[in-house]
DOTIMAR-589942 format. One record per residue: residue in one letter; x, y, z of N, C-alpha, C in turn. Coordinates in pm, whole numbers, plus 32768, in hexadecimal, padded with zeros to 4 digits. Example, Ala and Ser with C-alpha at 12.3 -4.5 7.8 and 13.67 -1.06 7.14 Angstrom:
2
A85277DC7830C84CE7E3E830C85287EB6830C;S85057F1F82C485577F9682CA850A80038313;
END
This chain:
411
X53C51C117F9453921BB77FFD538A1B297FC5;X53B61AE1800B53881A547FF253271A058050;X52F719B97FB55257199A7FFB522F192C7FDB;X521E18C7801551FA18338018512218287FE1;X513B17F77FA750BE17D87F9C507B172C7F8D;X504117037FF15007168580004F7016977FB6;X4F9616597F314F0E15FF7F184F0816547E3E;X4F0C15F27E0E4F0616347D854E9616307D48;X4E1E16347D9D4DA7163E7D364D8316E87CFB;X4D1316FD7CF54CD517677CEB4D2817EF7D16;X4D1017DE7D9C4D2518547DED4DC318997E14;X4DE717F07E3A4E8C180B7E434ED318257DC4;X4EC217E67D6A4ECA182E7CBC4EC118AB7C9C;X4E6618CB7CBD4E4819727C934EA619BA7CD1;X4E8D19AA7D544EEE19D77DDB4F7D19F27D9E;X4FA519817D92502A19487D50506C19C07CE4;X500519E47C7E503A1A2A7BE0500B1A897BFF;X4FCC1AF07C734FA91B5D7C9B503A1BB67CAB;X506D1B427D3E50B81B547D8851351B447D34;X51471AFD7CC151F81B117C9351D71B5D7C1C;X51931B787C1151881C017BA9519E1C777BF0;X51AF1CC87C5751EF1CDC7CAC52571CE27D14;X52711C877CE553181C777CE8534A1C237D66;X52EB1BDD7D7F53041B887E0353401AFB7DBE;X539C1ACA7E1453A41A307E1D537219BD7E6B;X52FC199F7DE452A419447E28529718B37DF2;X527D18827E6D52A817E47E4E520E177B7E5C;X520417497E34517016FE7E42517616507E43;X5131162E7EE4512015977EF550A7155E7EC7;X50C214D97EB4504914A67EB25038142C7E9A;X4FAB14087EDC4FE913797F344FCB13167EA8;X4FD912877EBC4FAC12397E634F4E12187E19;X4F5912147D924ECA11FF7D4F4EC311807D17;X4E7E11417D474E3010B27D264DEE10BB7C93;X4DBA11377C614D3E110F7C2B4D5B11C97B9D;X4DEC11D17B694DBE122E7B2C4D6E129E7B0C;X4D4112407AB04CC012727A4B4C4412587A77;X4C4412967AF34B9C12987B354B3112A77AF7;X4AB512397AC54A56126F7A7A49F0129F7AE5;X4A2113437B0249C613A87B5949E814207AE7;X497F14677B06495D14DA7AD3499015767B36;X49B615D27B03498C16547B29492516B77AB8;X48F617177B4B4882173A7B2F48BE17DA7B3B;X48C7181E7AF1490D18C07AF9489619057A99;X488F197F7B37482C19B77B1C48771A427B07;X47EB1A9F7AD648701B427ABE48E61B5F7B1E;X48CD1B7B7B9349191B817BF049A21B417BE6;X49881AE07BF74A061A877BCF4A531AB17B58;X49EC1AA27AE54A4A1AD87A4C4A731B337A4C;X4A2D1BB87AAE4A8F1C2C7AC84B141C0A7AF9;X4B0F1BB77B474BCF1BAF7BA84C171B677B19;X4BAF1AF37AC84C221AAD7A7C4C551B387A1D;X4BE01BA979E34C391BE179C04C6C1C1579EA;X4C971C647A6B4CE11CA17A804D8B1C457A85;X4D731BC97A7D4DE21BAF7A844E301B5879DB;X4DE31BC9798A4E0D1B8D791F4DE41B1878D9;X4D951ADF790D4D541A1378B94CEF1A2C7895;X4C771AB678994C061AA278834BF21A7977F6;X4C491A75776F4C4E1A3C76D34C47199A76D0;X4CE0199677524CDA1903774F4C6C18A8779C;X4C181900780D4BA218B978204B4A18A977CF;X4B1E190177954A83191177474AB3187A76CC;X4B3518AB76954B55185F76164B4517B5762E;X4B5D178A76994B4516F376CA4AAD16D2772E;X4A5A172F775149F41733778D497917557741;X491717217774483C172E7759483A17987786;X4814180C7754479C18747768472C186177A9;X46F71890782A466C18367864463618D47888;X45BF18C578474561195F783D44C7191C78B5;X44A618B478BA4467189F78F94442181A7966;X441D17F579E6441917C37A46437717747A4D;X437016EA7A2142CF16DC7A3942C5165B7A6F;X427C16627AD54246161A7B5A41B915BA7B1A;X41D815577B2B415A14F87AE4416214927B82;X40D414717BA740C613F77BE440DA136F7B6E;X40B312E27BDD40DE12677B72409112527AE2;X403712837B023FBD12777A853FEF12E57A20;X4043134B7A42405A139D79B84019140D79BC;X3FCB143A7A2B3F8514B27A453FF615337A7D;X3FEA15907A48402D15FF7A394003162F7ACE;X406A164B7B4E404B16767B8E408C17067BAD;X40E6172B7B71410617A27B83418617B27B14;X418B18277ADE41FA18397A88423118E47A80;X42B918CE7A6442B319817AAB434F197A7A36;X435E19E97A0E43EA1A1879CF44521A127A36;X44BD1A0D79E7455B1A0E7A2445711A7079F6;X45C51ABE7A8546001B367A6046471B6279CC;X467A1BEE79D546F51BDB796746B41C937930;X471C1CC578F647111D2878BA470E1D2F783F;X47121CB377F146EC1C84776047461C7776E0;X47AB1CF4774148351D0276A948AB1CB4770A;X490B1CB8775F495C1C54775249711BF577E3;X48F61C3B781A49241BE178BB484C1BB778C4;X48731B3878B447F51AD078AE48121A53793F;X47841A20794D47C0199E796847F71926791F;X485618E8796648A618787909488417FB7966;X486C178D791648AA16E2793B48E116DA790A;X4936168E799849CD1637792E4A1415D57943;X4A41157F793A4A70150379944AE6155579DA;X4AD514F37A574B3C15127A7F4BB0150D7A8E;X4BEB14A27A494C7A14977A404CB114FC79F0;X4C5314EB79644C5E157279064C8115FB7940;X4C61162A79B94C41169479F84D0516A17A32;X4CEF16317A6B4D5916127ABF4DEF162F7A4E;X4DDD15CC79E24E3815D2796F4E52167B7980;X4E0716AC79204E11172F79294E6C1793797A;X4E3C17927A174E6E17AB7A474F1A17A27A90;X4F1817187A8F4FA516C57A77500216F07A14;X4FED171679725006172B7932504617B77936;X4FF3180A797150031899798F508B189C79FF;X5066185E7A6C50D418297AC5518018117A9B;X517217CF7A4051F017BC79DD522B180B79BC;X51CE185D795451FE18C17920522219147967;X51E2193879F5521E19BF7A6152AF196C7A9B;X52E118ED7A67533F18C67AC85358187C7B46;X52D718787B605285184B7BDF52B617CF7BFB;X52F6175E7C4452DD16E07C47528F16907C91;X5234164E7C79520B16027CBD522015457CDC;X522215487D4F526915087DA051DF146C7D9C;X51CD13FE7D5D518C13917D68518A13317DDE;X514912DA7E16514012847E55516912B87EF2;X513713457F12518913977F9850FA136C8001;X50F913358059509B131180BC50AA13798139;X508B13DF816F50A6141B81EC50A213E58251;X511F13CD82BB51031391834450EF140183BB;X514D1453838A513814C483F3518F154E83B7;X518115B2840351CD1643840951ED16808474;X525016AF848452A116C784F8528C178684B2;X52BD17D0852C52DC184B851552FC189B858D;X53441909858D5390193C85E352FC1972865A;X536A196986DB52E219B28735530D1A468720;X52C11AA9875D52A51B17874D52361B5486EF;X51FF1BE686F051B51BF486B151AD1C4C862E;X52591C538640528E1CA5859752E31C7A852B;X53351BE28574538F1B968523533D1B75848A;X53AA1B98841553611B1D83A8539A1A8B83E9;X535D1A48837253C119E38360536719478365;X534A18E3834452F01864836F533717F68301;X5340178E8341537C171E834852F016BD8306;X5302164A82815282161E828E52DF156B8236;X52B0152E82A152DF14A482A352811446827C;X52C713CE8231523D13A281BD527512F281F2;X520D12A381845222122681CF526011E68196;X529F12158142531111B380DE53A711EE8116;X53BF12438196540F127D81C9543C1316818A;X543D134E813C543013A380EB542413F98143;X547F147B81565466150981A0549B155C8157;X542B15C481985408164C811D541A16E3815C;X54561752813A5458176D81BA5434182D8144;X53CC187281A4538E18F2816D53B7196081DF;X538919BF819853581A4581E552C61A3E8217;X52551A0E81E051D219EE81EE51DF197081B2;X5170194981D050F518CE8197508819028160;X505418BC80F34F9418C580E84F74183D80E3;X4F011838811F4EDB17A581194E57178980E4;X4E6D175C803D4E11175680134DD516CA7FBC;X4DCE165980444DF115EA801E4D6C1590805F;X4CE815F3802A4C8415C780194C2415958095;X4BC6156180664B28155D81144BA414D78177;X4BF6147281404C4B142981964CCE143D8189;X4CB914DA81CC4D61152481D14DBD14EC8239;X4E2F14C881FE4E8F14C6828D4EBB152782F3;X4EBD15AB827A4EE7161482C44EAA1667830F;X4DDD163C82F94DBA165E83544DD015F483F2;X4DD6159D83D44DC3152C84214E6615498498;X4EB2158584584F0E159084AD4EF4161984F2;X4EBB16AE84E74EA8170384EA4E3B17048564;X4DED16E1852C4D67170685774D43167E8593;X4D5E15EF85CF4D43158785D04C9B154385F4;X4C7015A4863C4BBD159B86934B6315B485FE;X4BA415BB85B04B1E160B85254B73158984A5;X4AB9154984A64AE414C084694A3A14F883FE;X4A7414A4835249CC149D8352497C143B836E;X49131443834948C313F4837C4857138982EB;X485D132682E047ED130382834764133C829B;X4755135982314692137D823346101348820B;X4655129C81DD461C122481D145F912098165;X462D126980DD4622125F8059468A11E68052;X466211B87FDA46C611667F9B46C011397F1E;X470511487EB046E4113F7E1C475511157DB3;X472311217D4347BF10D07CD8477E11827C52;X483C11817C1E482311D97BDB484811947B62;X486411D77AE3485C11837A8F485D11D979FF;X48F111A6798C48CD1211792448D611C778B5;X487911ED78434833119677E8487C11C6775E;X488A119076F248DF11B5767C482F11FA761D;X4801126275FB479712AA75AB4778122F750A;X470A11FB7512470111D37492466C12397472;X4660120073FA45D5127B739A45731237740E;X452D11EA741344CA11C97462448A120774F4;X453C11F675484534127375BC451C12E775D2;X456C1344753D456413DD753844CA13CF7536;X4467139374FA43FE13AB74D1439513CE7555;X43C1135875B443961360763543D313AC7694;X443313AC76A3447A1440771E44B1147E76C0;X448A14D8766944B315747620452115C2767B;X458B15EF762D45C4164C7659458916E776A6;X45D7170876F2458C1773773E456C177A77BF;X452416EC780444CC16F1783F450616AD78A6;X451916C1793B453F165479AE44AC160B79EE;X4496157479C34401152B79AC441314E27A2A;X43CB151E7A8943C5150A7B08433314AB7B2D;X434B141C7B7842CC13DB7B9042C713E47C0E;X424113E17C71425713C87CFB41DB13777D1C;X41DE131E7D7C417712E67DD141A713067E58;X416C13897E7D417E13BC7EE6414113837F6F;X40DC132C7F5240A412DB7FAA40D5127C7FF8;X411812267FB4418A11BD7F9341ED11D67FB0;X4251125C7F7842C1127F7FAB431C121D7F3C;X42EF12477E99433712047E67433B12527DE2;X43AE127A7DA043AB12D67D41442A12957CC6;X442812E87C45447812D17BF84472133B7B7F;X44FA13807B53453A13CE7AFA456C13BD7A9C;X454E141E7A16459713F979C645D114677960;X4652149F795946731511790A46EA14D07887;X46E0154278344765152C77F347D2157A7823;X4843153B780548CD1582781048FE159177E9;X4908156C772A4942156B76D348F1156D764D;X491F159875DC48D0155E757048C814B17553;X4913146C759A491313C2757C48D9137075EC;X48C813E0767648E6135C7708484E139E7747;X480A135977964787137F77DA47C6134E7889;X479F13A378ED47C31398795A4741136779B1;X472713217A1946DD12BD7A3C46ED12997AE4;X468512957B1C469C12A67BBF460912597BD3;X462012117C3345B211D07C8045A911E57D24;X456011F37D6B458411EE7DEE44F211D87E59;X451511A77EC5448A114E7EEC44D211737FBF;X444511867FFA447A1192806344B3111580D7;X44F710EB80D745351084812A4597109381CE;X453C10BC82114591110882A845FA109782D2;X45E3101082D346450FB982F5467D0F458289;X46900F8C821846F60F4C81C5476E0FBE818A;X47F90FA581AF48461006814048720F9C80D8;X48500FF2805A48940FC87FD949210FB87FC3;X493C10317FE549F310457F8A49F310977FCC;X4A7C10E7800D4AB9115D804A4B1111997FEB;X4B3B117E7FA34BAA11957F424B7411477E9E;X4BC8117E7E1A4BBF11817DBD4BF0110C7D69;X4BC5107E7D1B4BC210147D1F4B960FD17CA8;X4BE70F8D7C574B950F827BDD4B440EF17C26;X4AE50EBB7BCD4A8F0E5A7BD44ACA0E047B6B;X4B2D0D857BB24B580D347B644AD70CB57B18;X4A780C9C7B724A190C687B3D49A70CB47AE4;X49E60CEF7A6F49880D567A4D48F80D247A19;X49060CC279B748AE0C79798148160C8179F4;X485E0C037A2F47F30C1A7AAC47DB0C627AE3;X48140CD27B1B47FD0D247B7A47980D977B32;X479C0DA77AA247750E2E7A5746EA0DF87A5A;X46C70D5D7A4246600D1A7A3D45F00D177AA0;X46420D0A7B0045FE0CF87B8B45B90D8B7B9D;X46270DE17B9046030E6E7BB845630E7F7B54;X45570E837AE245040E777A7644820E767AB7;X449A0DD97ACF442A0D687B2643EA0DBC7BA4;X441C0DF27BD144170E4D7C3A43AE0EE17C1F;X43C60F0D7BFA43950F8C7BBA43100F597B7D;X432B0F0D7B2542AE0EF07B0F42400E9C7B63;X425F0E797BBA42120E607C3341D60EB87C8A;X42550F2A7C8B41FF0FAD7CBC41A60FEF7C7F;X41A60FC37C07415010137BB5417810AA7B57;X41EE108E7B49420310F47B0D4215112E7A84;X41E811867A5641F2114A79C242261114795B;X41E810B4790C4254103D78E742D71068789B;X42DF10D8784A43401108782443CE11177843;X43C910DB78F04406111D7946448F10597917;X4436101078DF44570F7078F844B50F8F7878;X44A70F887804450F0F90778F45A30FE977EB;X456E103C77E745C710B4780B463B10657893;X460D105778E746680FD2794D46A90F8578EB;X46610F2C78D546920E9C789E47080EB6781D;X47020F3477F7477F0F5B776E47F00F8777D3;X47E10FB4783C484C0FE5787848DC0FAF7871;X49310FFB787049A10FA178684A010FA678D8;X49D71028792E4A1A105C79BE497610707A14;X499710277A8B4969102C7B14498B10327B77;X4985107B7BD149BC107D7C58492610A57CDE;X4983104F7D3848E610607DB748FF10C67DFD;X48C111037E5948C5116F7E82488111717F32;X48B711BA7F80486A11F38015488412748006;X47DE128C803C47E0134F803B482C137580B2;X487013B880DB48931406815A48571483815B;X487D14B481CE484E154A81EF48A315728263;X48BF16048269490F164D82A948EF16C482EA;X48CA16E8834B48B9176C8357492117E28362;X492218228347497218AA833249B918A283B6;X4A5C189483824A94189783F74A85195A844B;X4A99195284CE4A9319CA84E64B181A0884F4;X4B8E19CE84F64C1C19E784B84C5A19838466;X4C881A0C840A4CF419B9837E4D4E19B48363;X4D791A1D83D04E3B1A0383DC4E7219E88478;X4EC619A184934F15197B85054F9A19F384CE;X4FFF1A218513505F1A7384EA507C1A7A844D;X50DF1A06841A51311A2A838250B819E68324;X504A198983514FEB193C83054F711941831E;X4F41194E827A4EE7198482624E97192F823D;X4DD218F282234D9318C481E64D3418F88175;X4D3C18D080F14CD418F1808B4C9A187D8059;X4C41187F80194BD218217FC74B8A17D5801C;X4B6E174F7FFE4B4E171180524B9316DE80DC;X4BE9171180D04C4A170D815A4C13173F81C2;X4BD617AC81B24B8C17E5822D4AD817E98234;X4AB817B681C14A4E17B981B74A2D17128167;X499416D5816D497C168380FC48EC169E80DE;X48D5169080A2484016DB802F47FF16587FFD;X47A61627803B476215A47FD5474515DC7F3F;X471915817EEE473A15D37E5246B315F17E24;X464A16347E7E45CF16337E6745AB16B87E1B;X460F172A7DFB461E17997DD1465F178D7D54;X46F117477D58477A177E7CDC47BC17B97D13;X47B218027D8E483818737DB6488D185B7DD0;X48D417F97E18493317BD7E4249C917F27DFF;X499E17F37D884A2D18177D374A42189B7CF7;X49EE18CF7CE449E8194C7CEE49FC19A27D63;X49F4195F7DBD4A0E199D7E4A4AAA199A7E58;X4ABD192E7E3F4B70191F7E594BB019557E06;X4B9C197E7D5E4BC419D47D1C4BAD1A6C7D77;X4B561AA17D894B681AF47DDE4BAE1B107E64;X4BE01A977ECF4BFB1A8C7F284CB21AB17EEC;X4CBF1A6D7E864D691A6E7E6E4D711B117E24;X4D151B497DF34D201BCA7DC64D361C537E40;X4D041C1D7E834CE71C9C7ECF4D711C747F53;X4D811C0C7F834E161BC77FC54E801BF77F6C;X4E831BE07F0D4F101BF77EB14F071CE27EAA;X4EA81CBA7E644EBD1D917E7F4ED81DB37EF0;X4E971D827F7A4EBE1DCA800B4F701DAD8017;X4FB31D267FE3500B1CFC800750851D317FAA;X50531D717F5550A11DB57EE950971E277F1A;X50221E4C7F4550391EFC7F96507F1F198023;X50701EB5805750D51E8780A4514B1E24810D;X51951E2D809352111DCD8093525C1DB9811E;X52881E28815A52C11E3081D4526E1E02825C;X52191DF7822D51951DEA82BF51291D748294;X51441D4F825F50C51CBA822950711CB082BB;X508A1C9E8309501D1C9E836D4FAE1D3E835D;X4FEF1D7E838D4F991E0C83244F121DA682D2;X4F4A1D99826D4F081D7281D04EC31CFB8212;X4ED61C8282654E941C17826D4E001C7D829F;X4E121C9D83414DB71D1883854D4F1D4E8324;X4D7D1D8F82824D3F1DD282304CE31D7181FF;X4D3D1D0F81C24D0D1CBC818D4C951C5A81BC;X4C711C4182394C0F1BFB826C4BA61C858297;X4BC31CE582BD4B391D7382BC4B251D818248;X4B4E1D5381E44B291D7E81474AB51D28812D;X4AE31C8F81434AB61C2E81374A411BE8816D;X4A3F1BFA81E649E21B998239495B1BAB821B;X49431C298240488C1C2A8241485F1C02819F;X48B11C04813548731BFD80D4488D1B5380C0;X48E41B1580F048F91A6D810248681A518136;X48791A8681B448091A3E81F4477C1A2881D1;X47621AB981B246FB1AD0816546DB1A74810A;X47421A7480AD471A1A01802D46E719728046;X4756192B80B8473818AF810046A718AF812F;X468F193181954600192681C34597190A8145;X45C5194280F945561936806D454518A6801E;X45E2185D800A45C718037FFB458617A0805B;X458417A080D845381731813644B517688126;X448117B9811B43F817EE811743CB17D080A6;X442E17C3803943FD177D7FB243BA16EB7FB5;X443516B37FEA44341624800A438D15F48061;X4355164580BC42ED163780D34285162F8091;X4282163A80374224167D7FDE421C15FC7F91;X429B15B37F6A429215387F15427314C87F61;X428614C67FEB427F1439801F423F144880AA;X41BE145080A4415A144D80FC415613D48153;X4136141881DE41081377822D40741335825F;X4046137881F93FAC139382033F4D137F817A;X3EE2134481553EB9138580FB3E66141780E8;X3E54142E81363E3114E7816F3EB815178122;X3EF914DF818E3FB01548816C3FCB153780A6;X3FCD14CF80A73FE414B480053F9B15097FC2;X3EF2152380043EAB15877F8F3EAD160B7F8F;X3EF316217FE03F1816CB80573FB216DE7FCF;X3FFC16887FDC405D166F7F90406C16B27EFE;X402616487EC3400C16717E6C3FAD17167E1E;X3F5317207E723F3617D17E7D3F7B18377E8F;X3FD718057EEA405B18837EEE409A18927EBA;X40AC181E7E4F4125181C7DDA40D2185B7D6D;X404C183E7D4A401A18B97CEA401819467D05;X4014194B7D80402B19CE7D9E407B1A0F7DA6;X40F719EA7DD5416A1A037D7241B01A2B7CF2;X417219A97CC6417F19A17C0341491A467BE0;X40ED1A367C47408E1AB57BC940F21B267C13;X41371B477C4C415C1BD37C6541EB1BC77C86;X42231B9D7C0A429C1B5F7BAD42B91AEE7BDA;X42B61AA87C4A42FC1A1C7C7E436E1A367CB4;X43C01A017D44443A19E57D7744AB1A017D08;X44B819D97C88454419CE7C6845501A677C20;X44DB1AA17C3245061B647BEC44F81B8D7C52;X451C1B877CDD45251BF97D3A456E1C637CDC;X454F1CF57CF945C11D567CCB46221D517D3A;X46151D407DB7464C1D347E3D46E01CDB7E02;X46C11C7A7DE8470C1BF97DDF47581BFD7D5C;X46FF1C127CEC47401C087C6747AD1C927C3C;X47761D027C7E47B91D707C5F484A1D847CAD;X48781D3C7CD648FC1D317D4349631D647CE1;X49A41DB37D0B4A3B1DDA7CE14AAF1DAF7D40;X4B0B1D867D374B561D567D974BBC1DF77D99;X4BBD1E0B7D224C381E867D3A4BBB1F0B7D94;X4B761F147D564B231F6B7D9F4B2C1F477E52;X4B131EC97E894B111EB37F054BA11ECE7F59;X4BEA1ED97EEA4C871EF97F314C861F717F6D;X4C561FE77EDC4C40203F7F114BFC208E7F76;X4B8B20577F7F4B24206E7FEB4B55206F8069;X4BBD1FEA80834BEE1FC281084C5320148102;X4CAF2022807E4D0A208580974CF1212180D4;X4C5E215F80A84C3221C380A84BF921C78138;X4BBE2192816F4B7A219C81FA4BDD21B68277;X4C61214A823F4CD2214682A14D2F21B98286;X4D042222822A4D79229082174DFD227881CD;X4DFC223A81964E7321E281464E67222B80A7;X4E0F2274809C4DF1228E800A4DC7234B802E;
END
């Protein structure tokens, strides 16, 4: 089968070296990158490290990625408001930080080696495909004129997909009035001392609606997030270096510490050497993910504010369990899309619901709500915290194949 795949991050990646390890010919777009070497982070939790290993990288993740055993919630003053373990089974599937290009490299790399090509600077304008409701076949036309032509599509080309946008056109996301700069710092002795390995050092003024993060991702680089609620300003839509860095790292600095946050937070900015601004979106779970030959995974059909980490671990899973249905069956990919979204959904949604219910919890519109807030997050903490669901962390993607395979008589 040949199989087009729009979008080379995460999800369409995985997707990608699933699927030609299996013997498909698959081709992968993807639109222009402005901005490389994104200083953003991923956050891979067990779940996730299960799919990377199943697809062979879990050596090459761990070997370029932070180990993070624990999650702790401090208001601005430094008061410990809740702290809870990160999943993990202790011997080879943990949680990881990691930058993300690193992540991306990786994966790219893997890409190569399966033969894979991927296709640079591909913008989607549209996709054409046969009428009827059994033809293969889809047509996918880009803006540099460029036509591509499959048996299927996946479209995994993120929360401002084209391919959803041509598909399902009424399902747009939406801002959620966050807005923030991320930011990754080169480790000197002074820093380790203050954000220790291990730990994802979470601040919030939930009152305020103004928070800031800080993990490692490497043994050399510290990863760094600010974000403040702003309903009518967007930052950035897309990925962007900050040519005025000087100033801009400064300003940001100046900032934070006005909010009050702890001062630690000011060195750590001001060394930066990558910044980029940021708008949160949000998405709700589309309620269909395939139109006939095309299909949606990752943030394509969904967007997750980052108030959890799941996001990418989800889409590692989303391309695991798409690529097995579509390998089990080749002749019928609609079949497999069908499988593939009953496999999927309630446990998508679910997660999303969890993260917005998280998100409450940090950014109160009340001071009642703020102190309600904060109580529920100890209560939590104490009876493991959000990021050890067994629900969530224990996911097998090959297991869920089976399940769906097994219910439907296929097994």
């Amino acid at each position: 089968m040949r199989i087009l795949v729009v979008g080379a991050g995460i999800a369409g990646s995985a997707a990608a070296i699933a699927l030609r390890r299996a013997g498909h010919d698959v081709e992968v777009f993807d639109r222009p990158i402005d901005f490389p070497d994104v200083p953003h982070a991923a956050y891979l939790a067990e779940n996730g490290m299960r799919a990377i290993k199943h697809l062979g990288l879990l050596d090459a993740v761990v070997r370029e990625a932070s180990r993070c055993d624990r999650h702790e919630i401090r208001d601005f003053r430094g008061n410990l408001v809740a702290a809870f373990p990160t999943a993990g089974n202790g011997a080879d599937l943990f949680t990881v930080t990691i930058k993300r290009s690193t992540l991306v490299r990786i994966l790219t790399n893997a890409l190569v080696m399966e033969g894979v090509y991927v296709h640079t600077d591909k913008f989607l304008v549209d996709i054409e495909q046969p009428p009827g409701d059994t033809a293969l076949g889809v047509k996918a036309k880009f803006k540099d004129g460029t036509v591509a032509y499959g048996d299927i599509l996946i479209g995994a080309d993120g929360v401002h997909s084209g391919v959803r946008k041509t598909l399902f056109p009424r399902h747009s996301p939406i801002r959620v009035g966050f807005i923030g700069h991320y930011g990754i710092t080169d480790l000197d002795h002074s820093m380790g001392d203050v954000w220790p390995s291990g730990n994802v050092h979470y601040y919030t003024d939930n009152a305020n609606a103004k928070s800031g993060m800080v993990y490692r991702v490497s043994e050399t680089q510290l990863f760094w997030f600010v974000m403040e609620m702003r309903p009518d300003e967007i930052s950035h839509d897309g990925w962007r270096p900050m040519f005025d860095l000087y100033e801009r790292r400064n300003a940001i600095a100046d900032m934070v510490r006005r909010w009050g946050m702890p001062e630690s937070f000011q060195p750590l900015i001001r060394a930066s050497k990558e910044i980029v601004p940021t708008t949160i979106y949000d998405l709700e779970v589309l309620p269909q993910w395939w139109r006939g030959n095309c299909v949606l995974i990752g943030g394509a059909k969904h967007a997750m504010p980052p108030f959890l980490g799941h996001v990418n671990s989800v889409a590692f899973e989303d391309a695991e369990v798409l690529a097995a249905l579509l390998n089990r069956f080749p002749e019928d990919p609609r079949r497999a899309f069908h499988l593939y979204q009953e496999a999927r959904y309630h446990r998508v949604a679910r997660i999303a619901d969890a993260v917005r219910t998280h998100a409450k919890r940090h950014y109160a519109t009340s001071p009642f709500a703020a102190t309600v807030g904060k109580l529920v997050l100890k209560i939590v903490s104490a009876v493991g915290g959000p990021m050890s669901s067994d629900e969530i962390m224990a996911y097998d993607g090959q297991a869920a194949v089976a399940d769906i395979l097994l219910r439907h008589g296929y097994l």
